[in-house]
Structures are given as C-alpha cells and as structure tokens.
PDB file of N, CA, C and O in Angstrom:
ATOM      1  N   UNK A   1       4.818  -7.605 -27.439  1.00  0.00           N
ATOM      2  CA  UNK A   1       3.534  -7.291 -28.000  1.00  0.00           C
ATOM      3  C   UNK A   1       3.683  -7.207 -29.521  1.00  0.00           C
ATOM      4  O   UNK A   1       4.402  -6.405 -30.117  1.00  0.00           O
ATOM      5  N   UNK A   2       3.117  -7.889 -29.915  1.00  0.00           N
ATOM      6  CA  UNK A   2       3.044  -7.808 -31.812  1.00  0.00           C
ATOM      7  C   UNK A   2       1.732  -7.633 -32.626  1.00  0.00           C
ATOM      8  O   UNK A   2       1.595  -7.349 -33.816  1.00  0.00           O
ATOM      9  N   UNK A   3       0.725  -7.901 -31.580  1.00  0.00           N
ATOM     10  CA  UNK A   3      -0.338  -7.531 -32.169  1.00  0.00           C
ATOM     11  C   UNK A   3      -1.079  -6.260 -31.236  1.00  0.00           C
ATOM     12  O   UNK A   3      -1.059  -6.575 -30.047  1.00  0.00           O
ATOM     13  N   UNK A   4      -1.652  -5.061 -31.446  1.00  0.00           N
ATOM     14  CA  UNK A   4      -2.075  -3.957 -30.710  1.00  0.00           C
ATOM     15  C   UNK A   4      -3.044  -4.347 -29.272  1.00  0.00           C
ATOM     16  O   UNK A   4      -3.111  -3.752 -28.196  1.00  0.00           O
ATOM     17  N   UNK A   5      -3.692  -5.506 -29.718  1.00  0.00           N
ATOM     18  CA  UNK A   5      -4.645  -6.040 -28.892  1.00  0.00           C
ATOM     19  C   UNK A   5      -4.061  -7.163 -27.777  1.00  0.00           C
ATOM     20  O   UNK A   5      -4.734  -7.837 -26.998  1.00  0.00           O
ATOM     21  N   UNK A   6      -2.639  -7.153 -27.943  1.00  0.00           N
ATOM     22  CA  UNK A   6      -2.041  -8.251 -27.708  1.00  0.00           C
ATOM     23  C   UNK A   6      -1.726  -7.949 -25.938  1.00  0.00           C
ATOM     24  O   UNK A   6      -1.271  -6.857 -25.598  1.00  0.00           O
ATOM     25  N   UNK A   7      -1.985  -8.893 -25.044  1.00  0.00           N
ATOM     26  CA  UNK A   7      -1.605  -8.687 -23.459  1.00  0.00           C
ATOM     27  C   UNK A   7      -0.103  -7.954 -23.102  1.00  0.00           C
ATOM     28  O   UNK A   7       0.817  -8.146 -23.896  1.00  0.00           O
ATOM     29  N   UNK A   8       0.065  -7.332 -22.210  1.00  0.00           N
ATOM     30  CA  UNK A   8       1.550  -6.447 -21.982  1.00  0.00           C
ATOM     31  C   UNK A   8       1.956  -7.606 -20.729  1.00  0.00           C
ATOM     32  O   UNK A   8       1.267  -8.058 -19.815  1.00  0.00           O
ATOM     33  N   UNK A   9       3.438  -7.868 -21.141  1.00  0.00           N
ATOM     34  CA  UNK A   9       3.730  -8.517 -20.056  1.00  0.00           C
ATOM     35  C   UNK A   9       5.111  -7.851 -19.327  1.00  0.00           C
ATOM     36  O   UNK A   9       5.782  -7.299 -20.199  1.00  0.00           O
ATOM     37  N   UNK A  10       5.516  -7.778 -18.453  1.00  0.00           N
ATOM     38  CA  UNK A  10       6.765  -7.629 -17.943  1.00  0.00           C
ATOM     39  C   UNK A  10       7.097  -7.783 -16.568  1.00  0.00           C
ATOM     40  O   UNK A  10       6.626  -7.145 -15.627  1.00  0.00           O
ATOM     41  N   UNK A  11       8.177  -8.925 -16.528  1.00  0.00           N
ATOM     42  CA  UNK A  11       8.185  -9.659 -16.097  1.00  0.00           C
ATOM     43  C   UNK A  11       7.357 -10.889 -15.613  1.00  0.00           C
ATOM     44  O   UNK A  11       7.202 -11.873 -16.337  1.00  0.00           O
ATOM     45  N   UNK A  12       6.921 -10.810 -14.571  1.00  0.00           N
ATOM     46  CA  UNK A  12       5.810 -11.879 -14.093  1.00  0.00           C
ATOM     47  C   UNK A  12       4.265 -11.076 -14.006  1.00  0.00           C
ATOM     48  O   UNK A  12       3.198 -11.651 -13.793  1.00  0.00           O
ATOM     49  N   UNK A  13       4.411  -9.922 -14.182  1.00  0.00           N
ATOM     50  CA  UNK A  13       2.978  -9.186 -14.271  1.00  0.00           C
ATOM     51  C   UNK A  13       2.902  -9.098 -15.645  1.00  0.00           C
ATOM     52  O   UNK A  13       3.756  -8.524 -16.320  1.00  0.00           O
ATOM     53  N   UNK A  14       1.686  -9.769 -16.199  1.00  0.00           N
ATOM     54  CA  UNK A  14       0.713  -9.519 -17.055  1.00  0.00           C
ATOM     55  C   UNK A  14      -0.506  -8.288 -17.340  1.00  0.00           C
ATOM     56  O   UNK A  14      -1.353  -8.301 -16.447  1.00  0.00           O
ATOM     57  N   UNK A  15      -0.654  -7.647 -17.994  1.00  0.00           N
ATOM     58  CA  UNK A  15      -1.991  -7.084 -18.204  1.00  0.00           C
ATOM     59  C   UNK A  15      -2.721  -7.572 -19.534  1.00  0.00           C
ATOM     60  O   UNK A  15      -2.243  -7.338 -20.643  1.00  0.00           O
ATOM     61  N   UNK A  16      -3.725  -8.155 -19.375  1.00  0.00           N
ATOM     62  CA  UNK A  16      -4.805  -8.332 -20.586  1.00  0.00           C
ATOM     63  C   UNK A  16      -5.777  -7.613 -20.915  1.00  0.00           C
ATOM     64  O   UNK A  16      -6.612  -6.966 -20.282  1.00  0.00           O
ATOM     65  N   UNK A  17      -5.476  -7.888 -22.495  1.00  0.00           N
ATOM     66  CA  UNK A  17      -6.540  -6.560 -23.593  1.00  0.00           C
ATOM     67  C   UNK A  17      -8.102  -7.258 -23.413  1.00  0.00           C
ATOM     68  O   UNK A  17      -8.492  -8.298 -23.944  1.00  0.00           O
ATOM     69  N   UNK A  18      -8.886  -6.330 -22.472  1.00  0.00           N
ATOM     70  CA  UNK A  18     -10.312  -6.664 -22.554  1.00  0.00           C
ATOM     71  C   UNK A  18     -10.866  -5.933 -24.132  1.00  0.00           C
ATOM     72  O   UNK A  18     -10.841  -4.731 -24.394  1.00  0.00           O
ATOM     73  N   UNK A  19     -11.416  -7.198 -25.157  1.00  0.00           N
ATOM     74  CA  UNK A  19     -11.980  -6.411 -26.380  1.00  0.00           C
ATOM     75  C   UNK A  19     -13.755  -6.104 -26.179  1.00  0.00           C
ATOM     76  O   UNK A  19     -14.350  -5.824 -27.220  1.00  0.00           O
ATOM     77  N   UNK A  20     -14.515  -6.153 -24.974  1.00  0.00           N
ATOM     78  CA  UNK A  20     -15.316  -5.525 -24.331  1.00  0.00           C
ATOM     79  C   UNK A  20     -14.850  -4.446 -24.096  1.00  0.00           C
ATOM     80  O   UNK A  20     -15.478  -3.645 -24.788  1.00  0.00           O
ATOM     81  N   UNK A  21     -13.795  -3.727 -23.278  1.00  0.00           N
ATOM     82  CA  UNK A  21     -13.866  -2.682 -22.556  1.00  0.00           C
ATOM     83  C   UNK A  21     -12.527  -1.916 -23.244  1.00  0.00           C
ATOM     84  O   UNK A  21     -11.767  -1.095 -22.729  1.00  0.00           O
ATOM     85  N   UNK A  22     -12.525  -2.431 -24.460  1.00  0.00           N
ATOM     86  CA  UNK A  22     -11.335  -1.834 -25.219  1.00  0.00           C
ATOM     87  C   UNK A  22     -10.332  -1.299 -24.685  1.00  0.00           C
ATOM     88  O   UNK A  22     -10.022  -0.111 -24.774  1.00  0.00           O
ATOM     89  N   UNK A  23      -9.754  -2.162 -24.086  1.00  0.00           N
ATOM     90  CA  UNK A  23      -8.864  -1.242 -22.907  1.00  0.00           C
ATOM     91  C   UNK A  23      -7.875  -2.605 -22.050  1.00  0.00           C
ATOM     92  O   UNK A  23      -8.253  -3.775 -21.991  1.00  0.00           O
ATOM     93  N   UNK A  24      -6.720  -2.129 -21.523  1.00  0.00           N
ATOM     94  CA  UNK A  24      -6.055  -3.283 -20.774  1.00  0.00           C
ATOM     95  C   UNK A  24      -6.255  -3.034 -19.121  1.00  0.00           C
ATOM     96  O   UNK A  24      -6.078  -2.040 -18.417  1.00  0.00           O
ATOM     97  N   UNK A  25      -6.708  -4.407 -18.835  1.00  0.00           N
ATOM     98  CA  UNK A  25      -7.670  -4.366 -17.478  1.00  0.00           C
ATOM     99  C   UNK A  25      -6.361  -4.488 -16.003  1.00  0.00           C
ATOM    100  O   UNK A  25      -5.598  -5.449 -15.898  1.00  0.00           O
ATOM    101  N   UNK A  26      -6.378  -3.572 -15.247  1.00  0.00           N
ATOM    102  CA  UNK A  26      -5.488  -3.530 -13.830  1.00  0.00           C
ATOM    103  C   UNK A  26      -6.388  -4.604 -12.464  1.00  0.00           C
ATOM    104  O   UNK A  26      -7.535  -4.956 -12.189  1.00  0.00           O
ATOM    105  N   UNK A  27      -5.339  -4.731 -12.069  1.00  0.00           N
ATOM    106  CA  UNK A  27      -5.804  -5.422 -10.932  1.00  0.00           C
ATOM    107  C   UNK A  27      -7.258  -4.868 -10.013  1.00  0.00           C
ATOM    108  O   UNK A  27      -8.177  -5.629  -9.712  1.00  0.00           O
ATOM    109  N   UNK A  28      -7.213  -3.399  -9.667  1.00  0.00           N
ATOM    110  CA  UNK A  28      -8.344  -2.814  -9.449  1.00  0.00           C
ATOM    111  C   UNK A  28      -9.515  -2.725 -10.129  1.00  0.00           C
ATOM    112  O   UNK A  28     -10.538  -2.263  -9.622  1.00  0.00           O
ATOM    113  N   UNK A  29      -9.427  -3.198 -11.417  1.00  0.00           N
ATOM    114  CA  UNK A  29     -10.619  -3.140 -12.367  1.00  0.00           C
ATOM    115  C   UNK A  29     -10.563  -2.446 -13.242  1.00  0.00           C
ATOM    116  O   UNK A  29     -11.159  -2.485 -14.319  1.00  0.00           O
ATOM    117  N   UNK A  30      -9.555  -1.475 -12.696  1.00  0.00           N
ATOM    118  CA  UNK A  30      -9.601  -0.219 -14.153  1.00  0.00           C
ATOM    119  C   UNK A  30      -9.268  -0.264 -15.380  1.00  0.00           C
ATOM    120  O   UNK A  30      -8.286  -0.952 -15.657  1.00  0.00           O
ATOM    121  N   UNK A  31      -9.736   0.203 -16.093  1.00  0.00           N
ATOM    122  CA  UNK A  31      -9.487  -0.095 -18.011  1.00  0.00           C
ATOM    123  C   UNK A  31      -8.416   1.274 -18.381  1.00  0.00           C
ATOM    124  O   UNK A  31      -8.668   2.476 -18.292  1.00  0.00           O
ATOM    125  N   UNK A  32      -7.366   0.703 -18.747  1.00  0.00           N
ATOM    126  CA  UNK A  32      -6.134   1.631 -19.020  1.00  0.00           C
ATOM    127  C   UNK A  32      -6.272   1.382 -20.692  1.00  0.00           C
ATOM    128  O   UNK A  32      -5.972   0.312 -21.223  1.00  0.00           O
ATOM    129  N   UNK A  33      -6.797   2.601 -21.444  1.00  0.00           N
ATOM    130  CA  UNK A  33      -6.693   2.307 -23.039  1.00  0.00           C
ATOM    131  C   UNK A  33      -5.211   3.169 -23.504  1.00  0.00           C
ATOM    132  O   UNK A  33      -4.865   3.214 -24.685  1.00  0.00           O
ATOM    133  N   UNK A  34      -4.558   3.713 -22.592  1.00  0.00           N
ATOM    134  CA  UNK A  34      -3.427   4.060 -23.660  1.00  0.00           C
ATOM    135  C   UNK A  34      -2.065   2.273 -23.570  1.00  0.00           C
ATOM    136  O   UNK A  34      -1.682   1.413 -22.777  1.00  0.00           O
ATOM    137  N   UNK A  35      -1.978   2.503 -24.304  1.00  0.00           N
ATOM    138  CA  UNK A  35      -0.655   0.916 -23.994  1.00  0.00           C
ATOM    139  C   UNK A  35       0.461   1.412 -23.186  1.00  0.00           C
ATOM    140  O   UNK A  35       1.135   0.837 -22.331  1.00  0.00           O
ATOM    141  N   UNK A  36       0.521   2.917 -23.761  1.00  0.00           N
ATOM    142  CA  UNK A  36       2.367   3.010 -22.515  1.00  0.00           C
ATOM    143  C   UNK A  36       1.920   3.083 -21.196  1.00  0.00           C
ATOM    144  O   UNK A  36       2.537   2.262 -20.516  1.00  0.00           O
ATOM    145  N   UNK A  37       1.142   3.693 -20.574  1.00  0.00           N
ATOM    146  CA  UNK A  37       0.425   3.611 -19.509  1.00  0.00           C
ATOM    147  C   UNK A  37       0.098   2.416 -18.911  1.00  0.00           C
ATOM    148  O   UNK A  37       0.136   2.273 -17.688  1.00  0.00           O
ATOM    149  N   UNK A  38      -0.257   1.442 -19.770  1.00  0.00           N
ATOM    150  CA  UNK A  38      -0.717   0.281 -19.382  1.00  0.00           C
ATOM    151  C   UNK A  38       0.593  -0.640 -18.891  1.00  0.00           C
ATOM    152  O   UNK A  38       0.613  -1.437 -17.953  1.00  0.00           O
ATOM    153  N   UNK A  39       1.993  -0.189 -20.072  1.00  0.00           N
ATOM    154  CA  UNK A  39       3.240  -0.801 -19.776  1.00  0.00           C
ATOM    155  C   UNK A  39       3.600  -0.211 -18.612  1.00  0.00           C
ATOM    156  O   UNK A  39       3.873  -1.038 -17.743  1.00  0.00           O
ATOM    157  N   UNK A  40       3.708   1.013 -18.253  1.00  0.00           N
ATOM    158  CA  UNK A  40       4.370   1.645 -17.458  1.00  0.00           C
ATOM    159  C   UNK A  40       3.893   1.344 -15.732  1.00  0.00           C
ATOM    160  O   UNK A  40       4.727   1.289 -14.828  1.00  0.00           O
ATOM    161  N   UNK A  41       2.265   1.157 -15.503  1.00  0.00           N
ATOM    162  CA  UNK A  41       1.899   0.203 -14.526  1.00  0.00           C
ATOM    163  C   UNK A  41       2.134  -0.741 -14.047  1.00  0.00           C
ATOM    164  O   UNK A  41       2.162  -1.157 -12.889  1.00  0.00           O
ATOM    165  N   UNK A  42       2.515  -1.524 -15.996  1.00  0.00           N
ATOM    166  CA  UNK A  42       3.179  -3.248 -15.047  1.00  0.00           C
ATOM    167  C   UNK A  42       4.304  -3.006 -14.876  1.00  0.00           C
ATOM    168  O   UNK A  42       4.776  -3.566 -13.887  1.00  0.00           O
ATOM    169  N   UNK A  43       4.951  -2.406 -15.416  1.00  0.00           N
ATOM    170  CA  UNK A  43       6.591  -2.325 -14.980  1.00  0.00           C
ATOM    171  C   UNK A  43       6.853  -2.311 -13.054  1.00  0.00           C
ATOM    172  O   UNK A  43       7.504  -3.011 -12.279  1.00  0.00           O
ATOM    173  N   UNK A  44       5.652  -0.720 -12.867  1.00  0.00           N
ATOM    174  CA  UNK A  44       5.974  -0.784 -11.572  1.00  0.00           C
ATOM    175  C   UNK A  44       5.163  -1.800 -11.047  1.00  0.00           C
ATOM    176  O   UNK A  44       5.774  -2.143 -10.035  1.00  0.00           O
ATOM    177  N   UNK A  45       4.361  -2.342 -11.114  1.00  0.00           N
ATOM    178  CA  UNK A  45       3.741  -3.771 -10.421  1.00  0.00           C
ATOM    179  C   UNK A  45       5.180  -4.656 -10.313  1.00  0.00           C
ATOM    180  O   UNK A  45       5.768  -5.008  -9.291  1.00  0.00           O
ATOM    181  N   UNK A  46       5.416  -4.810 -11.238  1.00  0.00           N
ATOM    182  CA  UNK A  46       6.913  -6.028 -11.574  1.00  0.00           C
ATOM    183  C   UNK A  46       7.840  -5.308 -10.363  1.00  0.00           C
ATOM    184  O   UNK A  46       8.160  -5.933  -9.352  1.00  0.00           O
ATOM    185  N   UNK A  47       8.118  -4.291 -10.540  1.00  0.00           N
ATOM    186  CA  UNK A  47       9.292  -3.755  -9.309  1.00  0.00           C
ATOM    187  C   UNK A  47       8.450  -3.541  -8.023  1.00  0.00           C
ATOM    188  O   UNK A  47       8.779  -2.415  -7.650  1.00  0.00           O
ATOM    189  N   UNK A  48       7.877  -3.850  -7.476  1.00  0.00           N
ATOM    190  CA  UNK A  48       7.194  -4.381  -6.068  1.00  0.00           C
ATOM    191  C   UNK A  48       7.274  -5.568  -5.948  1.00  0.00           C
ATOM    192  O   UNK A  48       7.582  -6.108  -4.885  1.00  0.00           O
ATOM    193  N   UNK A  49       6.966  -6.289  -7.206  1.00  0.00           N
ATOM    194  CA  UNK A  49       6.780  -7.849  -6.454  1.00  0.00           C
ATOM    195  C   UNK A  49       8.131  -8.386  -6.222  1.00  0.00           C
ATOM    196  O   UNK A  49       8.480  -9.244  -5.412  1.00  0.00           O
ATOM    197  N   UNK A  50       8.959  -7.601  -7.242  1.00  0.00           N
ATOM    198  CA  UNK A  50      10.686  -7.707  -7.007  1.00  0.00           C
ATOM    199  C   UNK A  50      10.925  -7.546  -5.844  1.00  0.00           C
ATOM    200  O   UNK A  50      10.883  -8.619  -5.241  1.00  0.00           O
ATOM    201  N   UNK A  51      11.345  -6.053  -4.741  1.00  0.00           N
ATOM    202  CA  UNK A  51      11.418  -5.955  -4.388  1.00  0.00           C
ATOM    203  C   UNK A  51      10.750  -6.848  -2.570  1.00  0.00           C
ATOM    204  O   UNK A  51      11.267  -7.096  -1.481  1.00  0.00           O
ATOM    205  N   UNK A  52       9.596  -7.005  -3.109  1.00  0.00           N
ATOM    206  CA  UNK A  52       8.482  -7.742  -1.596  1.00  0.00           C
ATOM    207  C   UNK A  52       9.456  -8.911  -1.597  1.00  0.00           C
ATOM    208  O   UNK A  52       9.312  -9.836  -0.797  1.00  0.00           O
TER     209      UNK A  52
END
C-alpha cells in the first residue's frame, strides 16, 4: 500500500478502497474504515483459503 486509498492485498485476498463509502469494502458488504482492521481481515481470509 503506498497510497492511503490504495487496495490491501495479502496474499490472494484483496480488499478495495470504496471512495463512496470511504472505507475498504469485505466480502459481506461491510465498510471497514480503519486500514489495520481492514489488513488484519484479509490476512485471516488469506489463512482459510490456505488452509481449505
């Protein structure tokens, strides 16, 4: 991430910065506006799909 607005990726899970909903959007719909939070989701998304 280099720009604040910039998508979180890790590994093969992505999250993208909605600049509507100022916030990075989860699979459920939900708008996560803090970024570590937002990292810390995909991380564990990434270690499920690892694991499956």
């Amino acid at each position: 991430m280099t720009n604040p607005h910039d998508g979180i990726t890790v590994g093969s899970v992505t999250r993208r910065y909605s600049m509507l909903r100022r916030g990075w959007l989860s699979p459920d719909g939900q708008v996560i506006k803090n970024p570590l939070k937002a990292q810390r989701i995909a991380e564990h998304l990434n270690s499920k799909k690892v694991a499956a």
